[in-house]
C-alpha positions as CSV (number, residue, x, y, z in Angstrom):
1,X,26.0,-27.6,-21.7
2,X,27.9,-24.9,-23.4
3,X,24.9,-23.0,-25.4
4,X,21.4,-21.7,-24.9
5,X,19.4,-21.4,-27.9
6,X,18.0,-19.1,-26.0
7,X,20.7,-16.4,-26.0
8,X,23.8,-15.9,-28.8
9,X,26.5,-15.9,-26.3
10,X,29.1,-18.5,-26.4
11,X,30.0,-19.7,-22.7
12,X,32.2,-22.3,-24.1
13,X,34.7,-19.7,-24.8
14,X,34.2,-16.8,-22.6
15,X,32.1,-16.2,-19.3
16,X,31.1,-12.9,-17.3
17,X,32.4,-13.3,-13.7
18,X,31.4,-9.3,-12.4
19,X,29.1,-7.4,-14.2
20,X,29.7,-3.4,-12.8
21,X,27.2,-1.0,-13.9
22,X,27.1,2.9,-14.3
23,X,23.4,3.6,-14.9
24,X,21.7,6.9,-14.9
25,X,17.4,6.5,-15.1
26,X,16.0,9.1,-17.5
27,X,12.2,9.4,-16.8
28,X,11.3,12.3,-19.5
29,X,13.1,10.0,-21.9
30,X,12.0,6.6,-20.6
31,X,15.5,5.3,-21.2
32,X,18.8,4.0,-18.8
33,X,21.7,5.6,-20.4
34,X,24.8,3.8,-18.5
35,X,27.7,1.3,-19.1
36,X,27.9,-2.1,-18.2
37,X,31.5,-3.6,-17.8
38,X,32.2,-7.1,-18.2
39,X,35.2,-9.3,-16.4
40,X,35.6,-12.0,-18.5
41,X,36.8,-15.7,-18.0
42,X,38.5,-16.7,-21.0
43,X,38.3,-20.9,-22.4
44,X,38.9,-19.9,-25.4
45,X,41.2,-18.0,-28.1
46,X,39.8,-14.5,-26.6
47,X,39.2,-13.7,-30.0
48,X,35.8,-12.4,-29.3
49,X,33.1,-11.9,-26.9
50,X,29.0,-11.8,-27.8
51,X,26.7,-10.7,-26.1
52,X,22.8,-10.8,-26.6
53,X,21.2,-7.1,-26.8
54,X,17.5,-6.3,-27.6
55,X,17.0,-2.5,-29.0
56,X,19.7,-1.0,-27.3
57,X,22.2,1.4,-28.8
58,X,25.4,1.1,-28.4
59,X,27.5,4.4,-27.9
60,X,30.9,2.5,-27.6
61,X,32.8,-0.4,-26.5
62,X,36.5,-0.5,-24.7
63,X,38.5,-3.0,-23.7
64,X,41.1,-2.9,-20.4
65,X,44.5,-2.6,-21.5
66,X,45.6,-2.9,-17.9
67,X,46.8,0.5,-18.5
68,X,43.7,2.3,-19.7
69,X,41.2,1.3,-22.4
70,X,40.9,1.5,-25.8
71,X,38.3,1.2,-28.7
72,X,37.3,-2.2,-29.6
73,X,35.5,-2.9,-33.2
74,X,32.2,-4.3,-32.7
75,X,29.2,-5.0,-34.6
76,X,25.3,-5.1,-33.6
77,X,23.6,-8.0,-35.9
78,X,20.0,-7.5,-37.8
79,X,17.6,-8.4,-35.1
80,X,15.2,-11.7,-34.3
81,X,11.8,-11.0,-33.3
82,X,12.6,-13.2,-30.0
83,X,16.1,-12.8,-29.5
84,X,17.2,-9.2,-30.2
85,X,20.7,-8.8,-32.0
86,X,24.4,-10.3,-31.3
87,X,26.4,-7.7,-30.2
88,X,29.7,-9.4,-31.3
89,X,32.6,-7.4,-29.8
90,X,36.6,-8.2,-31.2
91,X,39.1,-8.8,-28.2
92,X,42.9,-9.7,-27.8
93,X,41.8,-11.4,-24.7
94,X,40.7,-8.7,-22.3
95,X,40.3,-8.9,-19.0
96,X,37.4,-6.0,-18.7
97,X,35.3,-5.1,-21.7
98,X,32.9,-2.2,-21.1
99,X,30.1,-1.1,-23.5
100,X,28.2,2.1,-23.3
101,X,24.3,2.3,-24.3
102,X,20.9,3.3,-24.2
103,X,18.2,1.5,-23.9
104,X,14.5,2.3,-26.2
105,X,11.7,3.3,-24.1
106,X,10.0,-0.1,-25.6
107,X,12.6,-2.2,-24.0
108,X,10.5,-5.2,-23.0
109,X,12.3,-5.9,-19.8
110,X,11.6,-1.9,-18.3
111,X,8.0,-0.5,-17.3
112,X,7.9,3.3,-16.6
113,X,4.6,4.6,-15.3
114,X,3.1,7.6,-15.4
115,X,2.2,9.3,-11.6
116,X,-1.4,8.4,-12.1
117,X,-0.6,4.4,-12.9
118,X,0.9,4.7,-9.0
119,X,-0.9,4.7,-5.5
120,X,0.3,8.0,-4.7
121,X,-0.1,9.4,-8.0
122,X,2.3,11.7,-7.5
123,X,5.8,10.4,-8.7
124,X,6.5,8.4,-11.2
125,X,7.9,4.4,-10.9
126,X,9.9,2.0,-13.1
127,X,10.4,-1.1,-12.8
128,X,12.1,-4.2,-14.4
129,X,11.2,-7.8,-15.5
130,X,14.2,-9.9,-17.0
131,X,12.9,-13.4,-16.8
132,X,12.9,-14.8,-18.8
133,X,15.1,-13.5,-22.2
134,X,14.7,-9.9,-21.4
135,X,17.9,-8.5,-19.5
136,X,19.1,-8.2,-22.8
137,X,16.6,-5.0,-23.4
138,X,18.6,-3.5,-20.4
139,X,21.9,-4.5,-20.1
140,X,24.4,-6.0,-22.2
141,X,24.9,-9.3,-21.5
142,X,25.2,-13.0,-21.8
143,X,21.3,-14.1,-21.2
144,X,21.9,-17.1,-20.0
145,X,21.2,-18.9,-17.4
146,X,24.2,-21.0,-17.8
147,X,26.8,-17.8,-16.8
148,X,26.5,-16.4,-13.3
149,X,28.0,-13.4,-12.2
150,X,28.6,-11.1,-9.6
151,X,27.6,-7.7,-9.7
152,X,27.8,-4.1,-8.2
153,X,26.0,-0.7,-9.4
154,X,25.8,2.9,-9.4
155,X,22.6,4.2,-10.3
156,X,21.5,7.8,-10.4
157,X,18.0,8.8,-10.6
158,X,15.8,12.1,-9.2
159,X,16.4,12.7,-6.0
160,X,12.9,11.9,-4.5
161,X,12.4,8.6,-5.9
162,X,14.1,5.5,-4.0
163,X,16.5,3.0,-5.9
164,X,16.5,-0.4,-5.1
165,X,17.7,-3.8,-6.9
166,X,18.2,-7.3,-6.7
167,X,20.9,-6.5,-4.2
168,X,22.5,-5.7,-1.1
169,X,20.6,-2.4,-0.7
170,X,20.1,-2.1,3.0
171,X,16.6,-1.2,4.9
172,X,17.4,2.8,5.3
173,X,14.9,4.3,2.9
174,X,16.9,7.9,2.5
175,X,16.8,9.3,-0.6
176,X,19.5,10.7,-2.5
177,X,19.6,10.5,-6.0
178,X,23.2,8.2,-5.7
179,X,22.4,4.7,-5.0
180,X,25.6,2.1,-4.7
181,X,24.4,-1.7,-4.2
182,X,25.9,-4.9,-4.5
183,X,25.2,-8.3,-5.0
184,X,28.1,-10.7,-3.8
185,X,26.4,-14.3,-4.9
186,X,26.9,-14.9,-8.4
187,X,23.5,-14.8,-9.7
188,X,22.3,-15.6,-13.8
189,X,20.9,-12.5,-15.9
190,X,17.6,-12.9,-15.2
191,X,17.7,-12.8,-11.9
192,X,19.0,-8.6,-12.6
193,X,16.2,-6.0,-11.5
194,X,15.8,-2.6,-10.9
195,X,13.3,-0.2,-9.7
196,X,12.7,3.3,-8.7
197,X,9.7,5.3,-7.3
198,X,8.3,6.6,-4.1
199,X,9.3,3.9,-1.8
200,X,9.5,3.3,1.8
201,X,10.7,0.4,4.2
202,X,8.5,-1.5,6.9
203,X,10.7,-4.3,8.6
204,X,8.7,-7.9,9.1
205,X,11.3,-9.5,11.0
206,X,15.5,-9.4,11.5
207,X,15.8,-10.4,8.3
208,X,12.7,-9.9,6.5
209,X,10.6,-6.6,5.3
210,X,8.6,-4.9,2.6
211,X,9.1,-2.1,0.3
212,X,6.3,0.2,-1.3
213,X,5.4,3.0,-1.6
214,X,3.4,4.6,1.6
215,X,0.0,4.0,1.1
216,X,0.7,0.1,1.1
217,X,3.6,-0.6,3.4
218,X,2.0,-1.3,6.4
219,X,-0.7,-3.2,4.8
220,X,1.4,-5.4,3.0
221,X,3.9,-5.9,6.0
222,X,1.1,-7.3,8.2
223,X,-0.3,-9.5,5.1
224,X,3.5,-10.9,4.8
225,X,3.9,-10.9,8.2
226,X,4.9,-14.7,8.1
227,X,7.5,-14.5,6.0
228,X,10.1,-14.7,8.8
229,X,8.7,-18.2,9.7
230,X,9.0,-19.3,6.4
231,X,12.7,-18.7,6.2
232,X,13.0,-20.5,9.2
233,X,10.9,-23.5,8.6
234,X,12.7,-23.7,5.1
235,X,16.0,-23.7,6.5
236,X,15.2,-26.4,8.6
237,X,14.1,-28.6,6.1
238,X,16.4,-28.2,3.3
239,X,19.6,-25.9,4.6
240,X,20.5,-22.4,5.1
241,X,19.2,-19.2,3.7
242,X,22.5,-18.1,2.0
243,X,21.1,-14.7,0.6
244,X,21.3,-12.4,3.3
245,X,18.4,-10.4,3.6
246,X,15.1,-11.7,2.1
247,X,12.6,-8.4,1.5
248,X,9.3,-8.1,-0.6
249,X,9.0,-4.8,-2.9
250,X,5.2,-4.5,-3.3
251,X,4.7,-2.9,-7.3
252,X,1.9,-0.9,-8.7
253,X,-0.6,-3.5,-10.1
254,X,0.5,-3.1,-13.8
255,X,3.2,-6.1,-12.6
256,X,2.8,-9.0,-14.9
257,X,3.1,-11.3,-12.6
258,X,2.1,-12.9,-9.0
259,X,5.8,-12.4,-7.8
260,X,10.0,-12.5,-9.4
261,X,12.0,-14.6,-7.0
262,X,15.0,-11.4,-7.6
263,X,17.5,-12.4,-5.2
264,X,17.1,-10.7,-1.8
265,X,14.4,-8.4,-3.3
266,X,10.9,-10.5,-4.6
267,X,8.9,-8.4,-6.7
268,X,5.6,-9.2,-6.4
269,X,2.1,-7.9,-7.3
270,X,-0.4,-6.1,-4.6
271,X,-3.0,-8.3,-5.6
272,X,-1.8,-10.7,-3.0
273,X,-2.6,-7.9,-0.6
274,X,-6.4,-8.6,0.5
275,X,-6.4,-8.6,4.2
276,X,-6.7,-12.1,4.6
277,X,-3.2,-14.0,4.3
278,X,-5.1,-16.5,1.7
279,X,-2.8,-15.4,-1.4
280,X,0.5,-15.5,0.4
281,X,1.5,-18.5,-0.8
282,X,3.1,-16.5,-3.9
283,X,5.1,-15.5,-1.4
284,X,6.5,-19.0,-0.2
285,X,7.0,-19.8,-4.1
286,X,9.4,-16.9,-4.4
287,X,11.0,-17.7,-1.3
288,X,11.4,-21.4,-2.0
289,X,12.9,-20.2,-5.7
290,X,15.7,-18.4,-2.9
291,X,16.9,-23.0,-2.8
292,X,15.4,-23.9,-6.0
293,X,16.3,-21.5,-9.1
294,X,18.7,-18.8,-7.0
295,X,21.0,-21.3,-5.5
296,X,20.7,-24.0,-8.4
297,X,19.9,-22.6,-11.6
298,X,18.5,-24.5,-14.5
299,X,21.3,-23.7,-17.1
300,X,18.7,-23.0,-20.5
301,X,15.0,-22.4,-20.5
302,X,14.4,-26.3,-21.9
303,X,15.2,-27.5,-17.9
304,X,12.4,-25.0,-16.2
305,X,11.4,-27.3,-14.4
306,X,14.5,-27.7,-12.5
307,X,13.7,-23.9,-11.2
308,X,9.9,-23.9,-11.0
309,X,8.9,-27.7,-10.6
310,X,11.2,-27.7,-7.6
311,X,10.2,-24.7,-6.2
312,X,6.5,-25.5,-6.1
313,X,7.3,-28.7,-4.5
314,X,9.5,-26.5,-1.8
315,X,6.7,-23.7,-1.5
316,X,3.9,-26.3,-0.7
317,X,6.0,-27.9,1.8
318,X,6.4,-24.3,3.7
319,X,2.9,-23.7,3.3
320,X,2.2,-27.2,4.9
321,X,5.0,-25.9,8.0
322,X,3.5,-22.4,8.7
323,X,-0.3,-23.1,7.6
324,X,-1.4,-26.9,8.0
325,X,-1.7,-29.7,5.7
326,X,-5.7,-29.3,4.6
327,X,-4.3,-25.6,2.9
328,X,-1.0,-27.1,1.5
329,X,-3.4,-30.4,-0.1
330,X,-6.0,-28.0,-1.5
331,X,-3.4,-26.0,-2.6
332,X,-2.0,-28.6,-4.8
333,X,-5.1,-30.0,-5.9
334,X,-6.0,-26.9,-7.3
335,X,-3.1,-27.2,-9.2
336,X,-3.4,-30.6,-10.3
337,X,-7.1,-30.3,-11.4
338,X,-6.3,-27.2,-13.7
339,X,-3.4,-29.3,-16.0
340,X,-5.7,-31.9,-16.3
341,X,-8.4,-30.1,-17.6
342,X,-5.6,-28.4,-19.8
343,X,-3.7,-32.3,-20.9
344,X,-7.8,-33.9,-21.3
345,X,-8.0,-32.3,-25.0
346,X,-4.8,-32.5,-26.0
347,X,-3.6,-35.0,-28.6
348,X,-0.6,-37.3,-28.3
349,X,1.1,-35.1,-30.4
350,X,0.5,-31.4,-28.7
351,X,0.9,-33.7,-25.4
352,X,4.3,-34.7,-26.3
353,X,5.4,-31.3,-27.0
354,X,3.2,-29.4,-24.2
355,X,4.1,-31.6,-21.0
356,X,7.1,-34.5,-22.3
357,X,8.6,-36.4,-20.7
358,X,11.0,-34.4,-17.5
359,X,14.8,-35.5,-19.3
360,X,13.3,-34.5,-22.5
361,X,12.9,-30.6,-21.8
362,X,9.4,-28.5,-21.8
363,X,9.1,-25.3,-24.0
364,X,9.3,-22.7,-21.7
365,X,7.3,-20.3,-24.6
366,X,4.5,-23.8,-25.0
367,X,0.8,-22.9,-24.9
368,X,0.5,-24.2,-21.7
369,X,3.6,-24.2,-19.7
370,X,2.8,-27.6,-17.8
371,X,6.5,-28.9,-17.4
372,X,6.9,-27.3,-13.6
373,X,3.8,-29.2,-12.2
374,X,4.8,-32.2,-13.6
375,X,8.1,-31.8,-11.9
376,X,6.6,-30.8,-8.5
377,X,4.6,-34.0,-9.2
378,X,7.4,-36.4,-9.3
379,X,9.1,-34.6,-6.9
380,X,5.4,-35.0,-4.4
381,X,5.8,-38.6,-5.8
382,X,9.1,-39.3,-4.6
383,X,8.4,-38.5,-1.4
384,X,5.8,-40.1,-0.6
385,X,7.5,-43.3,-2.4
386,X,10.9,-43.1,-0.3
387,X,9.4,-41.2,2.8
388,X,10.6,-37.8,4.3
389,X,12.9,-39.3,5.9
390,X,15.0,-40.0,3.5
391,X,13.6,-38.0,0.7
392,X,13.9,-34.6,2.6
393,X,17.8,-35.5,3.2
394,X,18.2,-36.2,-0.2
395,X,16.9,-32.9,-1.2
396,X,19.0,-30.4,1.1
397,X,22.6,-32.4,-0.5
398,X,21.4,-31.5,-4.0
399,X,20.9,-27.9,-2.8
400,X,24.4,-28.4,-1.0
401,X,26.1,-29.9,-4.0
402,X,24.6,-27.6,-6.7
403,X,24.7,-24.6,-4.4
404,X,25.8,-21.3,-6.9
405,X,25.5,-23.9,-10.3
406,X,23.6,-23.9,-13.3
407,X,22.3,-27.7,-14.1
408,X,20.3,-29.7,-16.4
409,X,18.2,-32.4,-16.5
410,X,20.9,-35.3,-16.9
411,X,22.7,-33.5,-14.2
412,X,19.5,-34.0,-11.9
413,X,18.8,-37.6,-12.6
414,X,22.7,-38.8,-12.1
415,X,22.2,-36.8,-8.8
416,X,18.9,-38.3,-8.1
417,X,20.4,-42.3,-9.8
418,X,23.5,-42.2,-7.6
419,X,22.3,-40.7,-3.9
420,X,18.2,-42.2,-4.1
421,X,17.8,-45.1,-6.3
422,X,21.1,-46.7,-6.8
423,X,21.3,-46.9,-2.2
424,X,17.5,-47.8,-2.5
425,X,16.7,-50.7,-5.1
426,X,12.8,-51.9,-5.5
427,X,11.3,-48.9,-4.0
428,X,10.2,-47.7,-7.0
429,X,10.7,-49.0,-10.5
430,X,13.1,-48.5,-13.7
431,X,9.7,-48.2,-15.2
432,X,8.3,-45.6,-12.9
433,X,10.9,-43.6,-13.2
434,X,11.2,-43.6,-17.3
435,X,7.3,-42.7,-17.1
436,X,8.5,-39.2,-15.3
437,X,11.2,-38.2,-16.9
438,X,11.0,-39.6,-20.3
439,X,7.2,-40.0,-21.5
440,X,4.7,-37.4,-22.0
441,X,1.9,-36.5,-19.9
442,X,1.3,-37.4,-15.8
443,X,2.1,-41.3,-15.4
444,X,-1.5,-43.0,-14.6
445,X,-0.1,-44.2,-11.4
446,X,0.0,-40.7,-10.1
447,X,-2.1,-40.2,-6.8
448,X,-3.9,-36.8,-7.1
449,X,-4.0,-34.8,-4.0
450,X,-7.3,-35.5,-2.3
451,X,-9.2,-32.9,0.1
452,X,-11.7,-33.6,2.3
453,X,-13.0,-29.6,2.3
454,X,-13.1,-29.6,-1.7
455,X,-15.2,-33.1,-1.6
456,X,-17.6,-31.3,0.5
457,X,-17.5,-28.6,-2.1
458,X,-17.6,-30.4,-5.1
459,X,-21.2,-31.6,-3.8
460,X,-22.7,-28.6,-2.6
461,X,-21.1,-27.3,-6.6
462,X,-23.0,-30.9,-8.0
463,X,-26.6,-29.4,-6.0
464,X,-27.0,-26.5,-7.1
465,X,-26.3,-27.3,-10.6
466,X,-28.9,-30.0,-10.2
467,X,-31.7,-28.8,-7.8
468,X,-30.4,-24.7,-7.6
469,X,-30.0,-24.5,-3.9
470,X,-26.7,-21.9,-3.7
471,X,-24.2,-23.9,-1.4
472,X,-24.9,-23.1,2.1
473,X,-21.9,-21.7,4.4
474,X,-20.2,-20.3,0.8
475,X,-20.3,-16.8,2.6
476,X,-17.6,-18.2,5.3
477,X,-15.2,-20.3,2.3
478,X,-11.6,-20.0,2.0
479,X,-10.1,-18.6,-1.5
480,X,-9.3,-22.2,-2.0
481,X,-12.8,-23.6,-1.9
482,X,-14.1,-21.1,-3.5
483,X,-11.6,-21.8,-6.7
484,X,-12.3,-25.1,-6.6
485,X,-15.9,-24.5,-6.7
486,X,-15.6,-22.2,-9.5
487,X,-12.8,-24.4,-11.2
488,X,-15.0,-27.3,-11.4
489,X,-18.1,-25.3,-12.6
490,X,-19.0,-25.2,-16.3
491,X,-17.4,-22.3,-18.4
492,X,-20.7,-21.2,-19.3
493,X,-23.8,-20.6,-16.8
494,X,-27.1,-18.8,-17.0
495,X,-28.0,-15.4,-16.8
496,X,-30.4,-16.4,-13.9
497,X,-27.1,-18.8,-11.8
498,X,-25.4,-16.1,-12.6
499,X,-27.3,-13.2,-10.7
500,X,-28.4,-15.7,-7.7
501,X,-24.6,-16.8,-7.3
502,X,-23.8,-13.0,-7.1
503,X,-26.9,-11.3,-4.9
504,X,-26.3,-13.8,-2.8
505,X,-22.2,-13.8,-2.7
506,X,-21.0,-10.5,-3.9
507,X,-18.4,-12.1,-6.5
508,X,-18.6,-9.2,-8.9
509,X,-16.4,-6.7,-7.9
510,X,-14.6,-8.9,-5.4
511,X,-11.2,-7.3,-4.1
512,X,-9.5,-11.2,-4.1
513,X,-7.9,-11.1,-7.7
514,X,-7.9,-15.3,-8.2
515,X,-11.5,-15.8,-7.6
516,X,-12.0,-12.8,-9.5
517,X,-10.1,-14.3,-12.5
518,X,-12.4,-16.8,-12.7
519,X,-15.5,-15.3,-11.7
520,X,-14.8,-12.8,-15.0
521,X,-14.0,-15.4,-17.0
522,X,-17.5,-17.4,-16.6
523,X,-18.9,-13.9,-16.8
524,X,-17.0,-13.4,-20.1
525,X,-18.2,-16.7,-21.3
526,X,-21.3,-16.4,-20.6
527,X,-21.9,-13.7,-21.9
528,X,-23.3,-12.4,-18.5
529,X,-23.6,-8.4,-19.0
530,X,-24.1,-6.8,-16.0
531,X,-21.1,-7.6,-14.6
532,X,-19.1,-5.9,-17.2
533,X,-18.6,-2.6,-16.0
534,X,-16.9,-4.3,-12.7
535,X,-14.9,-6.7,-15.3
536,X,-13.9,-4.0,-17.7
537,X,-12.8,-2.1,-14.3
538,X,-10.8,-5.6,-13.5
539,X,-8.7,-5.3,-16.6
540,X,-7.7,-2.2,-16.6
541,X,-6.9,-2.0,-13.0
542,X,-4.9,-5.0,-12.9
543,X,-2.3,-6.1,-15.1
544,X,-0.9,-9.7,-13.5
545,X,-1.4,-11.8,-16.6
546,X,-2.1,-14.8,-14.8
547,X,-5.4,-13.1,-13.6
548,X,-6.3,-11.0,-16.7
549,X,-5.4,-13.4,-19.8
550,X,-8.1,-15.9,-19.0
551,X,-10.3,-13.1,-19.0
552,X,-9.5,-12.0,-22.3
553,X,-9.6,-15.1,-23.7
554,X,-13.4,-16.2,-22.6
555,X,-14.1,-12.9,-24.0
556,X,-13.1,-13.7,-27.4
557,X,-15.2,-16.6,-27.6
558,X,-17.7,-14.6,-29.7
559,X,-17.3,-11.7,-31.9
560,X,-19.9,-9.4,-29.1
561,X,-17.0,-10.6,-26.6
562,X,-14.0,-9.9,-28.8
563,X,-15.1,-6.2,-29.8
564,X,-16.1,-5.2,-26.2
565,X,-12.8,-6.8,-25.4
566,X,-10.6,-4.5,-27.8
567,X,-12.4,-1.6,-26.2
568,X,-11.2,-2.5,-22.7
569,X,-7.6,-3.4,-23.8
570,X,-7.9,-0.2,-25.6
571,X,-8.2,1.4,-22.2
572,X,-5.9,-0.4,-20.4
573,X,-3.1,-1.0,-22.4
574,X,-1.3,2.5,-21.0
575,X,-1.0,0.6,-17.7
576,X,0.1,-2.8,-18.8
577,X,3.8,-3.9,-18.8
578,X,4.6,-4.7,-22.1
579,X,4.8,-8.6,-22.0
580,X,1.3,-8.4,-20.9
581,X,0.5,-6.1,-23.6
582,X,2.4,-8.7,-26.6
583,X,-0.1,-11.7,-24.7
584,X,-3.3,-9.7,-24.8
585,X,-2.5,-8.8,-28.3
586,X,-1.5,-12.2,-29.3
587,X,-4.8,-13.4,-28.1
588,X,-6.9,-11.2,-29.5
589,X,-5.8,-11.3,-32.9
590,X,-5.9,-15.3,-33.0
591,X,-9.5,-14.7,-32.3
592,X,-9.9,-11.8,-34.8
């Protein structure tokens, strides 16, 4: 492949190999002011060199003479909505290129926050969020995630906030307002983050630790306390950890999602910090994206399920190694009983273009984003056609061929025709296969994951629907069983299950952000007002959209719903990262 209609930049012809960047954080201004210089591979006449932008202004642009630089003509293109502007630079062939900029305090990749948004509440944070298109709003470059790079930065910033990014940046927490990092592995654009803000180191294991700021360190280092294990049991399945150091930063809770698998650095959201150790699984997704997604990269955002349908086959098989089979089996049934509520009213039109066929590519901006279960389903299918023997094998030499590569699809299957089937005839069929990767939907022959603990649940659910006795021994349920008895329970309840679910469980208020996602959203639903001080409080407190969207959306089912619902986004909006922000607003003015 040799372009992404994701991005304007044209690989074919010219490819960033190091990316160095001066950057300077302006926190008044709510802007990086900085250069980014480019060493460039040239394929092609060396005529010129574009690279995708997104509200950034460009001061000036240079190109190495070898000798010095000198000024280089350039153009920034009328913007897309989506894709930002071309910056389309003229070159003689250059081995460097360098462009100076600043980026808008709206960049969509960049959160700054306010002292109060923070758990201190004393200095200010900022944070970025490049996956999937939004680099661009920060750096110049080709956002792709067919180019990989190298990188290295300076970074200046006030001298009592800590730097860090998806680098080499060491476990010494002292601050001095000069940060140098580097990240040796080639890596593709969206894997570039920064942040800055009162942070502080607590070491998990020899290669393992967190970073947050105080008040959470220690919490979150015993919560993640098994992440040294992981590693370990992930290397031993499918090869070796080639990233260094693997450390968690803990963000303030305006993070729009559950975790970003940054190289050596995972952002992820405190809402995984309850106490317990039932959420960490986030954490062995963003880990397993350290094999599947760091190491080999889909090379556009059609093949996402090369990075994320992988990588939740890999996280549920550390999950399985460090916590048990019953957990890694709910895990995935919980999973596999939300797309199918999701595929059950789709038509086979919206099908095909929601969840096609695997070779066939799955919108990575689709209503439902379904394409990265499927392929953790084929993957789960696989192996339990061909046996871990062989299967697990298989696995680690793609990770070993593909290692530092950007593939597609048809790259996969030839891999997967010439080292599984092809050695293997009549274990599974030509047929089989085609269903996976070339028709829409989950092939009927597709054994769902089936859990002995969530059977038990599903008839205790089943009673009290029927007769109203709650479900005895609820107060001692995992997270899991309690999703699954939520999951499974009809979007809209009575006032009166309602109340005895909750004096008798304590749901509303609950610290554990997934059961409290759909806890709020039966609330929401139903219509259920006494809980929606504790839900407003919810969706202002958190911002992870996987937990707050649903929310939103039950509450615009009626036009009561939809107007308390403006109020609250009202509220929170200040604390949401703005690609939370465009999906609240997108949903509540389909429903307006």
């Amino acid at each position: 492949m040799t372009h992404d209609r994701h991005s304007y930049a044209e690989p074919a012809l010219v490819r960033t190999t190091h990316l160095d960047l001066e950057l300077e954080l302006d926190f008044t201004a709510k802007v990086l002011v900085g250069t980014a210089t480019h060493t460039l591979a040239w394929s092609g006449p060396g005529d010129r060199l574009i690279l995708d932008s997104r509200d950034l202004t460009v001061l000036e642009v240079e190109g190495s003479t070898g000798d010095g630089w000198e000024p280089l003509e350039h153009n920034l293109a009328f913007p897309d909505d989506e894709l930002g502007s071309a910056l389309t630079i003229r070159t003689a062939g250059h081995e460097q290129v360098r462009v100076s900029y600043r980026t808008a305090p709206t960049a969509t990749g960049l959160q700054w926050l306010e002292p109060e948004m923070t758990a201190g509440g004393v200095l200010p944070f900022m944070f970025s969020q490049s996956q999937a298109i939004h680099a661009r709003s920060w750096v110049p470059v080709q956002d792709t995630p067919i180019v990989r790079f190298s990188y290295a930065a300076h970074v200046t910033a006030p001298p009592e906030l800590m730097v860090l990014m998806s680098a080499d940046n060491g476990t010494q927490s002292r601050r001095t307002g000069s940060y140098d990092v580097v990240m040796p592995e080639p890596i593709p654009s969206y894997l570039l983050a920064i942040a800055a803000g009162d942070l502080v180191f607590e070491p998990i294991g020899e290669r393992s630790g967190v970073w947050a700021e105080p008040e959470m360190a220690k919490r979150a280092a015993t919560e993640f306390g098994d992440t040294e294990e992981m590693m370990r049991v992930t290397e031993a399945l499918f090869g070796p950890y080639r990233w260094g150091r693997y450390d968690v930063l803990v963000l303030p809770p305006s993070f729009p999602y559950g975790g970003m698998e940054n190289p050596r650095m995972t952002f992820a959201t405190p809402t995984l910090v309850i106490g317990d150790k039932s959420l960490v699984s986030v954490i062995a997704h963003e880990l397993a994206h350290s094999w599947s997604g760091n190491l080999v990269t889909q090379d556009s955002w059609d093949d996402i399920w090369l990075n994320e349908g992988f990588t939740s086959y890999v996280e549920n098989r550390i999950v399985e190694a460090v916590y048990g089979t019953e957990l890694a089996v709910m895990e995935t049934a919980i999973k596999q009983h939300s797309t199918v509520l999701k595929l059950d009213p789709l038509s086979p039109a919206q099908l095909a273009v929601e969840l096609p066929g695997l070779n066939h590519g799955t919108e990575y901006h689709g209503t439902t984003s379904l394409g990265p279960l499927k392929g953790s389903w084929f993957l789960s299918w696989l192996e339990e056609r061909f046996g871990r023997e062989v299967f697990d094998p298989f696995l680690r030499g793609y990770f070993d061929r593909f290692a530092f590569r950007s593939i597609n699809s048809e790259d996969f299957v030839a891999h997967l025709q010439e080292h599984l089937l092809t050695p293997r005839p009549g274990v599974v069929t030509a047929d089989e296969v085609a269903a996976w990767l070339d028709e829409p939907g989950i092939p009927a022959f597709a054994a769902r994951a089936q859990s002995a603990r969530f059977e038990i649940v599903d008839q205790l659910r089943d009673n009290w629907l029927t007769t109203g006795e709650l479900p005895p021994g609820g107060k001692t349920w995992t997270t899991q069983e309690w999703l699954r008895f939520l999951d499974a329970a009809p979007d809209v309840l009575s006032a009166e299950q309602l109340q005895e679910l909750d004096r008798e469980f304590s749901l509303t208020g609950t610290a554990n952000g997934e059961i409290a996602r759909r806890w709020y959203s039966i609330v929401a639903a139903s219509a259920y007002t006494p809980a929606y001080d504790e839900l407003a409080t919810f969706l202002t407190r958190v911002g992870r959209m996987k937990l707050v969207l649903p929310v939103y959306k039950a509450l615009s089912g009626s036009e009561a719903g939809r107007e308390f619902a403006a109020r609250v986004f009202a509220t929170a909006q200040p604390g949401y990262h703005p690609i939370t922000t465009a999906a609240v607003q997108k949903i509540l003015a389909a429903t307006s």
